[in-house]
Biopython code that builds the backbone (N, CA, C, O; Angstrom):
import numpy as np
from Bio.PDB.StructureBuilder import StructureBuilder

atoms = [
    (1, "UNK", "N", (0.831, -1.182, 0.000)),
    (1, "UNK", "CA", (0.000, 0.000, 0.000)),
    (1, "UNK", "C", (0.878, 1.248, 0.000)),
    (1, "UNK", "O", (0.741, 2.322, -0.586)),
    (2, "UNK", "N", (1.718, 0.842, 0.741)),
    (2, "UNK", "CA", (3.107, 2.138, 0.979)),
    (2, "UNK", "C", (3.491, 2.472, -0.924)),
    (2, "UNK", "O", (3.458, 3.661, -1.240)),
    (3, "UNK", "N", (3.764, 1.633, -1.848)),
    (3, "UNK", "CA", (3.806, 2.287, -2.910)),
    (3, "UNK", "C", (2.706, 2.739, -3.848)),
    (3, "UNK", "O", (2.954, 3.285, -4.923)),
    (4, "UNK", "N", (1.302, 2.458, -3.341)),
    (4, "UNK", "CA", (0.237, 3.059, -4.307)),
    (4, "UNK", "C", (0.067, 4.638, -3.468)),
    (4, "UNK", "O", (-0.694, 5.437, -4.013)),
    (5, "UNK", "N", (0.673, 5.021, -2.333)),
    (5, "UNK", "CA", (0.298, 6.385, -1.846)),
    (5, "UNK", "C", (1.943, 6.888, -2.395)),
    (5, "UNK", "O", (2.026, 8.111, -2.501)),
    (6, "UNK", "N", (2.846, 6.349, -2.642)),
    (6, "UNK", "CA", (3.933, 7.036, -3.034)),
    (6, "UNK", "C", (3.824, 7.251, -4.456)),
    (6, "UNK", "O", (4.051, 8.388, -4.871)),
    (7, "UNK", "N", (3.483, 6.251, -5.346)),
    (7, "UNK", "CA", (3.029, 6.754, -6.783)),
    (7, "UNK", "C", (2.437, 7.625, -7.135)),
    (7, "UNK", "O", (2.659, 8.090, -8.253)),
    (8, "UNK", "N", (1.104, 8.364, -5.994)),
    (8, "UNK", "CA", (0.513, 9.124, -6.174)),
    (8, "UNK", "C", (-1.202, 8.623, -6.725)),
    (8, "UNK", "O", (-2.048, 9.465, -7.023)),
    (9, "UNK", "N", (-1.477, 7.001, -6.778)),
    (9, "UNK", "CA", (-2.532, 6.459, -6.601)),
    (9, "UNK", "C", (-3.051, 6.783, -5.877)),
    (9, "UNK", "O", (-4.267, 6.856, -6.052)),
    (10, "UNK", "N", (-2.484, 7.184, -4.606)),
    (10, "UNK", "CA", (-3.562, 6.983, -3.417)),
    (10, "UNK", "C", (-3.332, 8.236, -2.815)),
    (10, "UNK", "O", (-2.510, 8.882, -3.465)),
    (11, "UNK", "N", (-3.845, 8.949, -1.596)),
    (11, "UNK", "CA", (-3.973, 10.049, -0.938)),
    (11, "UNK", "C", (-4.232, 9.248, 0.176)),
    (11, "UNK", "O", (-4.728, 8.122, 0.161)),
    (12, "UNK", "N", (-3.692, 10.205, 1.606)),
    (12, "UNK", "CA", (-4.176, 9.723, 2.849)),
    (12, "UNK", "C", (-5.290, 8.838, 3.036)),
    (12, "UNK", "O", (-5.371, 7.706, 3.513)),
    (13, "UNK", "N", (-6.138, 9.638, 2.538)),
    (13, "UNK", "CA", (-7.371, 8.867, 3.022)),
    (13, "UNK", "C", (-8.252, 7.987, 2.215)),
    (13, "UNK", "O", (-9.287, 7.475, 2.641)),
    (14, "UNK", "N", (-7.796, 7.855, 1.085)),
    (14, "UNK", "CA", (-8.135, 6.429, 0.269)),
    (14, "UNK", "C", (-6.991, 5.238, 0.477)),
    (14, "UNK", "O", (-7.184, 4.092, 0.069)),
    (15, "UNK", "N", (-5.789, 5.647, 1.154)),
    (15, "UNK", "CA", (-5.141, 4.605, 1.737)),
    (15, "UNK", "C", (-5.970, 4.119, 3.311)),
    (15, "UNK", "O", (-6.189, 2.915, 3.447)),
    (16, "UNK", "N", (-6.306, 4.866, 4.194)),
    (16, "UNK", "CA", (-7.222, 4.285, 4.724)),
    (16, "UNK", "C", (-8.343, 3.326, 5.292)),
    (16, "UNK", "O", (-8.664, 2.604, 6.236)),
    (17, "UNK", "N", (-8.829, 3.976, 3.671)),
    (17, "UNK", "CA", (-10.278, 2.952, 3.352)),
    (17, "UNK", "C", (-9.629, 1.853, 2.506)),
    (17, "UNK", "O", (-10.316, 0.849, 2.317)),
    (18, "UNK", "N", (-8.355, 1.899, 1.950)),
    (18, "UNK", "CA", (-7.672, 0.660, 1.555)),
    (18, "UNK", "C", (-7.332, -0.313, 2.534)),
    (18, "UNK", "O", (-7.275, -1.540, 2.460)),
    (19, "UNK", "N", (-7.134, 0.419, 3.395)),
    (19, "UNK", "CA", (-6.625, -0.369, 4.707)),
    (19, "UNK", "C", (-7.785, -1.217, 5.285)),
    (19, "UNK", "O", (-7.778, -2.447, 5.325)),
    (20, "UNK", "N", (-8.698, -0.481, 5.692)),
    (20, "UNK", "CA", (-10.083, -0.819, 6.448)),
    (20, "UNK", "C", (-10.386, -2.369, 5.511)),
    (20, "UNK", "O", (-10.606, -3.459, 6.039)),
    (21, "UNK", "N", (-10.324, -2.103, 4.046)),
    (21, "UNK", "CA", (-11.112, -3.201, 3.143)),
    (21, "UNK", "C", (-9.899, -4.328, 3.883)),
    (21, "UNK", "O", (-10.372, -5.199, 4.613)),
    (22, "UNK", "N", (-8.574, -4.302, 3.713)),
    (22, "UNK", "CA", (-7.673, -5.492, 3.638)),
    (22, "UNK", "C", (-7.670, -5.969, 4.887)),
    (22, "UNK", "O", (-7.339, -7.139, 5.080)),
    (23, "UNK", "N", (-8.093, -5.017, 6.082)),
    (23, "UNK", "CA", (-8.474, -5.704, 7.222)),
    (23, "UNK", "C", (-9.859, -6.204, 7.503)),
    (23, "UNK", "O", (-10.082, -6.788, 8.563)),
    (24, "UNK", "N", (-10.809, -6.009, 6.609)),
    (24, "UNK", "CA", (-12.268, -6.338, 6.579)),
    (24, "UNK", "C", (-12.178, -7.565, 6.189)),
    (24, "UNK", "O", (-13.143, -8.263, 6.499)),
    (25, "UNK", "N", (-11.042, -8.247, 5.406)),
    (25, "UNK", "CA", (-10.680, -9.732, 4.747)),
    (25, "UNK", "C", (-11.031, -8.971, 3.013)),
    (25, "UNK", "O", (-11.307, -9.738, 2.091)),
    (26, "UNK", "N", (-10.990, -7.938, 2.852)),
    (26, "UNK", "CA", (-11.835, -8.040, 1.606)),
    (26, "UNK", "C", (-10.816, -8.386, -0.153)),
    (26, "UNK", "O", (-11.144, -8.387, -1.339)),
    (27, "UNK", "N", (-9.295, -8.679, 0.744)),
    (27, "UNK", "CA", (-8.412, -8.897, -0.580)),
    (27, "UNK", "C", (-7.001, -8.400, 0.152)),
    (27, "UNK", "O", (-6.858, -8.206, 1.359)),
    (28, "UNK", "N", (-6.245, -8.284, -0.633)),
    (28, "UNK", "CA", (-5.034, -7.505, -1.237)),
    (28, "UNK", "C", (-5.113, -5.947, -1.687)),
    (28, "UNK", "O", (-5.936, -5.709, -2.572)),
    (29, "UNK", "N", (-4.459, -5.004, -1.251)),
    (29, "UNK", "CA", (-4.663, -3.503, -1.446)),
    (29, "UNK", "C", (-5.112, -3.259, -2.845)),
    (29, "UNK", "O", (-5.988, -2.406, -2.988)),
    (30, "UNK", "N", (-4.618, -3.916, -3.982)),
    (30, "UNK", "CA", (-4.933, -3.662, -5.440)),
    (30, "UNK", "C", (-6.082, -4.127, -5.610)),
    (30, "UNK", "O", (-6.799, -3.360, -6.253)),
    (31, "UNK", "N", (-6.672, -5.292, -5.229)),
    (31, "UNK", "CA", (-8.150, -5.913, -5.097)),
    (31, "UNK", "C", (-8.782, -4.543, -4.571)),
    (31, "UNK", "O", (-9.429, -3.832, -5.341)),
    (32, "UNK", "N", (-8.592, -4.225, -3.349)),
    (32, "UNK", "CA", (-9.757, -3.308, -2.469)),
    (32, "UNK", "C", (-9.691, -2.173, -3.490)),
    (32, "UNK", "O", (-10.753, -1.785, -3.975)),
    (33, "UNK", "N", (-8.541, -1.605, -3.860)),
    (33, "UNK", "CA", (-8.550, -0.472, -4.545)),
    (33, "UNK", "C", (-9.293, -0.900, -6.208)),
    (33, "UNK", "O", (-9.511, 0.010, -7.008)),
    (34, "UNK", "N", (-9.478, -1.722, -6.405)),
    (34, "UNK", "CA", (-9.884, -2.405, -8.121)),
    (34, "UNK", "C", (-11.544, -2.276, -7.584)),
    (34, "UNK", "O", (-12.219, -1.387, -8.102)),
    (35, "UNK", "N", (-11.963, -2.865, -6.903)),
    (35, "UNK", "CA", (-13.260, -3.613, -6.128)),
    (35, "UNK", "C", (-13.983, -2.124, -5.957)),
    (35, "UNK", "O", (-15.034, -1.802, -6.512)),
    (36, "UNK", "N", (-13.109, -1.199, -4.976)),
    (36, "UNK", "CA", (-14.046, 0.008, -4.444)),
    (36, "UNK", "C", (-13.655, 1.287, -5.720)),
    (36, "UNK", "O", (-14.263, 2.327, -5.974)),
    (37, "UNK", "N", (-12.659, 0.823, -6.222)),
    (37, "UNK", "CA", (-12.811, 1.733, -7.229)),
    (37, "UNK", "C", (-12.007, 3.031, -6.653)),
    (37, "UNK", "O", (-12.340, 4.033, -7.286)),
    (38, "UNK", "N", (-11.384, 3.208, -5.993)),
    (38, "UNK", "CA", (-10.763, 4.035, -4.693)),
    (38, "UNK", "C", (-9.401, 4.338, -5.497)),
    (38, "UNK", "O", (-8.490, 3.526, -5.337)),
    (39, "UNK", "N", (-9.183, 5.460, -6.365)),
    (39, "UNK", "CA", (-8.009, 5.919, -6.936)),
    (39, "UNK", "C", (-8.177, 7.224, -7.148)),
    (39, "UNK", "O", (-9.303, 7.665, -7.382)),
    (40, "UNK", "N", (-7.160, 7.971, -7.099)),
    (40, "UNK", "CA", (-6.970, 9.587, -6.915)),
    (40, "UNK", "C", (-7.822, 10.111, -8.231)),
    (40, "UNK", "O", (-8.496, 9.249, -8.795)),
    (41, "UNK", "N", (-7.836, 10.836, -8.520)),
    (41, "UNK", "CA", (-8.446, 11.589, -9.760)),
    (41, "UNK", "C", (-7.413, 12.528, -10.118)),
    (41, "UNK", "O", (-6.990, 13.326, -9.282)),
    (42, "UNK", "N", (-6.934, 12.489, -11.409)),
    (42, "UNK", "CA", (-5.730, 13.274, -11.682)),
    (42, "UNK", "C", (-5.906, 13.480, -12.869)),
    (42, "UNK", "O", (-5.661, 14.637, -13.210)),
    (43, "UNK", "N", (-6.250, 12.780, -13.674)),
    (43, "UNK", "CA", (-6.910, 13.032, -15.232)),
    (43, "UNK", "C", (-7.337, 14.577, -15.118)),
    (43, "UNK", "O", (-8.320, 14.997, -14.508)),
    (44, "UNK", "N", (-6.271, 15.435, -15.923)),
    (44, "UNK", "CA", (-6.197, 16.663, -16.135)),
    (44, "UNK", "C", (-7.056, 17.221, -16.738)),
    (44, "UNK", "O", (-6.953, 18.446, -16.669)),
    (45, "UNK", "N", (-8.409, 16.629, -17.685)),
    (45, "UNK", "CA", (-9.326, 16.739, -18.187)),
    (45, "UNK", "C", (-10.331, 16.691, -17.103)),
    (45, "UNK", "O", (-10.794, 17.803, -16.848)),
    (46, "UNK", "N", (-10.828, 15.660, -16.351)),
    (46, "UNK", "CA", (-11.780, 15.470, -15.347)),
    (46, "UNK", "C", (-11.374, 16.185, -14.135)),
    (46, "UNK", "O", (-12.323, 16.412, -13.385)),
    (47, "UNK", "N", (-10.208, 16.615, -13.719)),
    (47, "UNK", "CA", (-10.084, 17.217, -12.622)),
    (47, "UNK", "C", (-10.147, 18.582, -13.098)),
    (47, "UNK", "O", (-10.660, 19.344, -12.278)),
    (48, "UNK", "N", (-9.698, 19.220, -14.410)),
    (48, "UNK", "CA", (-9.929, 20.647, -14.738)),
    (48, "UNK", "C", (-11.781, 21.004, -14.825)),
    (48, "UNK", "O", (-12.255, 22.130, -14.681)),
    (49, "UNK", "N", (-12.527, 19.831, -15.070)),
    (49, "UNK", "CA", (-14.102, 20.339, -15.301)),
    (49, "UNK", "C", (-14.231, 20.281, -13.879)),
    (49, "UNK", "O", (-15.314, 20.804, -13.617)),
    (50, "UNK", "N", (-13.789, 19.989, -13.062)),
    (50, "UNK", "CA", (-14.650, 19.694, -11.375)),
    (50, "UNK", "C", (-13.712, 20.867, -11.214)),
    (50, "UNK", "O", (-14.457, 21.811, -11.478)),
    (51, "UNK", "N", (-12.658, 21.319, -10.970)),
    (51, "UNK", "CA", (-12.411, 22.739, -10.789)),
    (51, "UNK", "C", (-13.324, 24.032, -11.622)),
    (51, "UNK", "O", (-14.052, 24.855, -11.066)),
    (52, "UNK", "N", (-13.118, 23.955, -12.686)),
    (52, "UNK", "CA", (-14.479, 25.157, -12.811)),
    (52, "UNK", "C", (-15.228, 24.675, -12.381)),
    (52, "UNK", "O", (-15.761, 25.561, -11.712)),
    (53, "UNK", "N", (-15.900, 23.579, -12.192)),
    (53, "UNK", "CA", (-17.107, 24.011, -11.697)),
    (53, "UNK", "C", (-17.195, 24.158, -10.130)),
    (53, "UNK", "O", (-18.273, 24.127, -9.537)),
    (54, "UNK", "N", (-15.947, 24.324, -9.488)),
    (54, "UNK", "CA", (-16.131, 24.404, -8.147)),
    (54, "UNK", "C", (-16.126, 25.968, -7.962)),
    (54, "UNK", "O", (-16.780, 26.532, -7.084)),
    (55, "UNK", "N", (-15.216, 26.699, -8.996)),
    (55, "UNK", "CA", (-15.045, 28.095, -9.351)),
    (55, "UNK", "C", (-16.040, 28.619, -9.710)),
    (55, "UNK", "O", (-16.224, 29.720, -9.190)),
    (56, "UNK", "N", (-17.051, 28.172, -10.650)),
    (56, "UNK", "CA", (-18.498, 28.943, -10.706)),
    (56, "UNK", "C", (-19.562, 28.658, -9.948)),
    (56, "UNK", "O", (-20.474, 29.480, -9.851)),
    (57, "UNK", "N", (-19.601, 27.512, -9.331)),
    (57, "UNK", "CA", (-20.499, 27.306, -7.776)),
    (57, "UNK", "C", (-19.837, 28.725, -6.502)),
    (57, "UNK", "O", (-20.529, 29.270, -5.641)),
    (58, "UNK", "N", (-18.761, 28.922, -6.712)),
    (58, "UNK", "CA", (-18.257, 29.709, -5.392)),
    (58, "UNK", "C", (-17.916, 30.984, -5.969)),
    (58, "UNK", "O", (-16.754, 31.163, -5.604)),
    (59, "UNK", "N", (-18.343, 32.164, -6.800)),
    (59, "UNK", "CA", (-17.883, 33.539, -7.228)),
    (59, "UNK", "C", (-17.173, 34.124, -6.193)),
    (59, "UNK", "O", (-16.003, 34.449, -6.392)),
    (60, "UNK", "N", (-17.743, 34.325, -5.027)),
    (60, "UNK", "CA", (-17.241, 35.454, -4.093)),
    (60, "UNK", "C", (-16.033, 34.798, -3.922)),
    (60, "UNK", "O", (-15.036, 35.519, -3.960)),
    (61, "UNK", "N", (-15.822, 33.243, -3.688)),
    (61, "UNK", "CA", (-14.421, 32.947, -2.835)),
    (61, "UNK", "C", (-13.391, 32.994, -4.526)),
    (61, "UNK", "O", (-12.244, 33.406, -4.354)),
    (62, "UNK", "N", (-13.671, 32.699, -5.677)),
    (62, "UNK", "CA", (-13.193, 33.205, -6.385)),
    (62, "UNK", "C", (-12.300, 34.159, -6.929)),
    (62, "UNK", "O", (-11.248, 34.137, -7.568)),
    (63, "UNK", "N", (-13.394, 35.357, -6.267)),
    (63, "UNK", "CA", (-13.073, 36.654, -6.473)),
    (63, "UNK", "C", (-11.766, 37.312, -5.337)),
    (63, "UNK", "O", (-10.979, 38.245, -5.499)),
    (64, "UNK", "N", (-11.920, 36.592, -4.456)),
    (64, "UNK", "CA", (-11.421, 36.607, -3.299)),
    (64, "UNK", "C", (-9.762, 36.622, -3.913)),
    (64, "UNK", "O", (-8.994, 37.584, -3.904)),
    (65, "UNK", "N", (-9.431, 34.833, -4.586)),
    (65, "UNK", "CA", (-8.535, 34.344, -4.825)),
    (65, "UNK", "C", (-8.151, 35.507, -6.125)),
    (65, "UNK", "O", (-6.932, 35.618, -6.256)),
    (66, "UNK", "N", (-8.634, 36.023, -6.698)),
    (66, "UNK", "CA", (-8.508, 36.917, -8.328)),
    (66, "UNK", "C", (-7.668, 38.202, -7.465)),
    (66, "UNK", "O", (-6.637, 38.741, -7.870)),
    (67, "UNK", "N", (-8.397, 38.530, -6.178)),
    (67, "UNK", "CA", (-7.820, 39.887, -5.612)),
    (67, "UNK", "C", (-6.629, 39.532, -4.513)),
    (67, "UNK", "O", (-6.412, 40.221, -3.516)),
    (68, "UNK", "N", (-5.936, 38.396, -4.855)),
    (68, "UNK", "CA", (-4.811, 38.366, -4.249)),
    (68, "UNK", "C", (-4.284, 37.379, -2.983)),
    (68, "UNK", "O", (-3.153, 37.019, -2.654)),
    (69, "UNK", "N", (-5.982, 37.032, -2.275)),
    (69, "UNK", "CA", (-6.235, 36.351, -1.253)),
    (69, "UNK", "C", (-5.877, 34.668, -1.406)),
    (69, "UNK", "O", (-6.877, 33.989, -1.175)),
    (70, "UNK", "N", (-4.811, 33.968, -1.705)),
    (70, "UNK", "CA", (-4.319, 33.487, -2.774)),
    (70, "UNK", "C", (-5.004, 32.171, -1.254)),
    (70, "UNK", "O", (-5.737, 31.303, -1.729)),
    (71, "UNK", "N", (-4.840, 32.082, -0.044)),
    (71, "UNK", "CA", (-5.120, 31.423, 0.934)),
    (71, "UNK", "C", (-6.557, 31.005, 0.647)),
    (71, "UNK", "O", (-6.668, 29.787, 0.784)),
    (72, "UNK", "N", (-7.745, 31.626, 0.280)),
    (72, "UNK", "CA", (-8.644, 31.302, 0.110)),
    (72, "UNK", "C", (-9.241, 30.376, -0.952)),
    (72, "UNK", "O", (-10.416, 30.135, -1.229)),
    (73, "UNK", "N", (-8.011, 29.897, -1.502)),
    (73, "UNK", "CA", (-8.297, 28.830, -2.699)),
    (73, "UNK", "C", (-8.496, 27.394, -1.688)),
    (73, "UNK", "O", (-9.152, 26.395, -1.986)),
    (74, "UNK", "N", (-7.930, 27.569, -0.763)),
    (74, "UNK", "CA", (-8.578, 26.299, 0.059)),
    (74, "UNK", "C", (-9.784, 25.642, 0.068)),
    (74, "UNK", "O", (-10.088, 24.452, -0.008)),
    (75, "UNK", "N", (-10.779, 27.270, 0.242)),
    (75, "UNK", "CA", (-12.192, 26.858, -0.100)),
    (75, "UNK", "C", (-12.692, 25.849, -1.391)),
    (75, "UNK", "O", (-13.398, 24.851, -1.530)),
    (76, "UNK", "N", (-11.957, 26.659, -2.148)),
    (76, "UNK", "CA", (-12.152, 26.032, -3.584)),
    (76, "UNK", "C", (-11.316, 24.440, -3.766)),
    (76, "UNK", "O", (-11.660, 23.825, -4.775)),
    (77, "UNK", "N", (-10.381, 23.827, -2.972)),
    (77, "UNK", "CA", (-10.297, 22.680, -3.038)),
    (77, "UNK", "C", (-10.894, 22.304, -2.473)),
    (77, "UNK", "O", (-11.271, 21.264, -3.013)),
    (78, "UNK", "N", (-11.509, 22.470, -1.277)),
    (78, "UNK", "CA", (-12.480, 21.708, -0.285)),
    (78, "UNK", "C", (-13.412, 21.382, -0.695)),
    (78, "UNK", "O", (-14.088, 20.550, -0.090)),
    (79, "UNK", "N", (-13.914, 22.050, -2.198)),
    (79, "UNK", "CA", (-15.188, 21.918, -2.824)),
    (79, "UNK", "C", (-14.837, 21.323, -4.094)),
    (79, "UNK", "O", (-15.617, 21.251, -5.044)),
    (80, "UNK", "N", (-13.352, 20.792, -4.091)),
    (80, "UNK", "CA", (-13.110, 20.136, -5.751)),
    (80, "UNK", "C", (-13.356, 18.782, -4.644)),
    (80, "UNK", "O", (-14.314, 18.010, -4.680)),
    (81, "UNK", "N", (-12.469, 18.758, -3.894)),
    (81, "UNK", "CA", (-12.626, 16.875, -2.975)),
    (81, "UNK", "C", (-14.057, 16.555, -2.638)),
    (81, "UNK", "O", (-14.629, 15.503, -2.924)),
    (82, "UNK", "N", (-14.590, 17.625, -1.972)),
    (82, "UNK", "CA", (-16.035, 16.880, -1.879)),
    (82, "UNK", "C", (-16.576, 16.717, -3.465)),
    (82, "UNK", "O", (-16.815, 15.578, -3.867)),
    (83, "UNK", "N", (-16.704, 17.499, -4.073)),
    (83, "UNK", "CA", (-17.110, 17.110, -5.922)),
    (83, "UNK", "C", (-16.787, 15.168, -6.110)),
    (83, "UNK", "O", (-17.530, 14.229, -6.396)),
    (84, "UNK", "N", (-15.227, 15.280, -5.758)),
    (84, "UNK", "CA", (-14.992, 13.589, -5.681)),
    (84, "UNK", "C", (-14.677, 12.962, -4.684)),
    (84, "UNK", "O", (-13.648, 12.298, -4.555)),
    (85, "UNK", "N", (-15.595, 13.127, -3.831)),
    (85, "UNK", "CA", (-15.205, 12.374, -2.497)),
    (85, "UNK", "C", (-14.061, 11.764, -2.355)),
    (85, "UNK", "O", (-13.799, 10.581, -2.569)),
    (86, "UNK", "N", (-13.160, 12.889, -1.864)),
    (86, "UNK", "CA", (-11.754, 12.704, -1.676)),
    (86, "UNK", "C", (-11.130, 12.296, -2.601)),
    (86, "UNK", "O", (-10.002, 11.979, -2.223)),
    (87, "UNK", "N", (-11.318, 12.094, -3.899)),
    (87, "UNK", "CA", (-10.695, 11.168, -4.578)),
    (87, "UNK", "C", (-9.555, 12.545, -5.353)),
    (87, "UNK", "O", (-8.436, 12.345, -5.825)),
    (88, "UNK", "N", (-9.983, 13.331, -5.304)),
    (88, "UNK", "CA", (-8.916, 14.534, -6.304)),
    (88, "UNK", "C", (-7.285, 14.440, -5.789)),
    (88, "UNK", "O", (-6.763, 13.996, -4.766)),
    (89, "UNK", "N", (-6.965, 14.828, -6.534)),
    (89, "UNK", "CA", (-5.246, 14.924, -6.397)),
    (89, "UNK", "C", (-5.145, 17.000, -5.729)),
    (89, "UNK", "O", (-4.996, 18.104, -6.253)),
    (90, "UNK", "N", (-5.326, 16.484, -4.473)),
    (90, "UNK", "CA", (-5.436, 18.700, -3.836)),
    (90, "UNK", "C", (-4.627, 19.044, -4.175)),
    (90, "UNK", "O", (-4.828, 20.172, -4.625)),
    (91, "UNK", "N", (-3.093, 18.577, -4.324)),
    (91, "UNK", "CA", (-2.093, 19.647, -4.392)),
    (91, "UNK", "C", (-2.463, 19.830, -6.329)),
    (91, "UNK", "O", (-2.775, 20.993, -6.586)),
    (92, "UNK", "N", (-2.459, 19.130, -7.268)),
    (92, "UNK", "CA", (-2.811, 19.188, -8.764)),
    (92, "UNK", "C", (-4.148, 20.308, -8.920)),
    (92, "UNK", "O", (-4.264, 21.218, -9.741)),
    (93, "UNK", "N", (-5.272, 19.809, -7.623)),
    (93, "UNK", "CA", (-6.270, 20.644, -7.693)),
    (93, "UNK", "C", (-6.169, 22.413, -7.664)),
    (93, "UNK", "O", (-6.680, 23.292, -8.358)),
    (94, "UNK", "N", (-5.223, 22.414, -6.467)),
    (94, "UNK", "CA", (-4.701, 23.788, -5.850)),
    (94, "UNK", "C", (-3.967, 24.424, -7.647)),
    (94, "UNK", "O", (-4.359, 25.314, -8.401)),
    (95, "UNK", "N", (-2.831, 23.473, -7.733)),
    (95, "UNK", "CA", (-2.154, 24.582, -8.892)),
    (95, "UNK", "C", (-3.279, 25.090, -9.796)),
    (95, "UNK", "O", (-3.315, 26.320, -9.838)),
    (96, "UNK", "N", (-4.607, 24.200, -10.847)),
    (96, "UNK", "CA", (-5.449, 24.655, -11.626)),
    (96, "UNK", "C", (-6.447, 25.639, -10.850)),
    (96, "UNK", "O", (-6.969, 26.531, -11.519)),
    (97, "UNK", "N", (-6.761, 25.536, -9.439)),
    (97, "UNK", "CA", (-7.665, 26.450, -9.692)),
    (97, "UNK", "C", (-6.823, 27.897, -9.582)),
    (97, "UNK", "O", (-7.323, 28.921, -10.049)),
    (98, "UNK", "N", (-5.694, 27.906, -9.023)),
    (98, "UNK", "CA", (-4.758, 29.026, -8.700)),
    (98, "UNK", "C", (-3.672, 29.880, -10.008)),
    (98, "UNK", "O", (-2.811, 30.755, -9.925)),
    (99, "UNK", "N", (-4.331, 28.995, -11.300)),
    (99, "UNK", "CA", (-3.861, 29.015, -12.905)),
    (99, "UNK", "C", (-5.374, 29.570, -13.138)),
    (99, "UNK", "O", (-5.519, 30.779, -13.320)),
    (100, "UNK", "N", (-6.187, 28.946, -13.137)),
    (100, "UNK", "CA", (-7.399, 29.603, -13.542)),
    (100, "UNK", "C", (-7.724, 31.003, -13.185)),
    (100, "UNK", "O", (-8.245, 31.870, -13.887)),
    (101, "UNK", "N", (-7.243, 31.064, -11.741)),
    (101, "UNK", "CA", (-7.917, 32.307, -11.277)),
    (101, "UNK", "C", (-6.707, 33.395, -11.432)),
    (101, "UNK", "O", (-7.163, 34.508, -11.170)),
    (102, "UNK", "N", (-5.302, 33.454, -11.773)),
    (102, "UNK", "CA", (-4.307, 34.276, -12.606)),
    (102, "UNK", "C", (-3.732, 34.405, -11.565)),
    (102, "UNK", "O", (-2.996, 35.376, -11.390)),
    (103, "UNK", "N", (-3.921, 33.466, -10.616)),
    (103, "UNK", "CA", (-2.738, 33.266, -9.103)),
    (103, "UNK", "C", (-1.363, 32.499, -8.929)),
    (103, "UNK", "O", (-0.654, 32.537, -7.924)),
    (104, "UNK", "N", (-1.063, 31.631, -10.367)),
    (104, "UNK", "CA", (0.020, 30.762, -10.462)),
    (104, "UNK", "C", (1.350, 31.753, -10.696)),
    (104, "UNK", "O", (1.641, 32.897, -11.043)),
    (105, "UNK", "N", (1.923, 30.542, -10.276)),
    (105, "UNK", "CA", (3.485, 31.392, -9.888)),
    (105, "UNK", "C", (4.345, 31.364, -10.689)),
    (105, "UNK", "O", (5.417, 31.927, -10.465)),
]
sb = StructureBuilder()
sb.init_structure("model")
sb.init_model(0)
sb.init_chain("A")
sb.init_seg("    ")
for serial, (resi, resn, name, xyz) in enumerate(atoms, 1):
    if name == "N":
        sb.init_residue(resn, " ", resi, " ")
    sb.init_atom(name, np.array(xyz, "f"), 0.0, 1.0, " ", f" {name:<3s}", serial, name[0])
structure = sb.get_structure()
């Protein structure tokens, strides 16, 4: 399991619920993760549409991030992970919405 969270498959907390399954009896970490379907979301296509649309669900915190408040993009990942129940890649999430909103470095 230690190398599907170092590859970047996994995030804290879908290693977790990887864990929970392999102690539930439910397999081998690649089984639980195959079975529950439990893999990061990084597909730069599917994670760029769940960022806008976390950016046009939230204007004000948006606007926030546009005027400099570069901290308040938090909001806006908090609302890309719930979009995929945990499954997003935050730090990948953070750079696009912080490129979108003309905050990248």
């Amino acid at each position: 399991m230690a190398e599907l969270v170092a590859s970047g498959a996994l995030n804290d907390k879908l290693a977790r619920k990887v864990l929970e399954g392999v102690l539930a009896g439910e397999g081998g970490p690649d089984e639980v993760v195959a079975a529950q379907g439990l893999v990061v979301v990084s597909d730069e296509g599917e994670l760029a549409a769940v960022v806008d649309a976390a950016i046009a669900a939230n204007p004000e915190i948006a606007e926030k991030v546009r005027a400099g408040k570069v901290a308040a993009a938090g909001a806006l990942v908090g609302a890309v992970m719930k979009a995929t129940r945990g499954q997003a890649d935050a730090a990948r999430a953070r750079e696009l919405i912080l490129t979108r909103l003309g905050q990248a470095d």
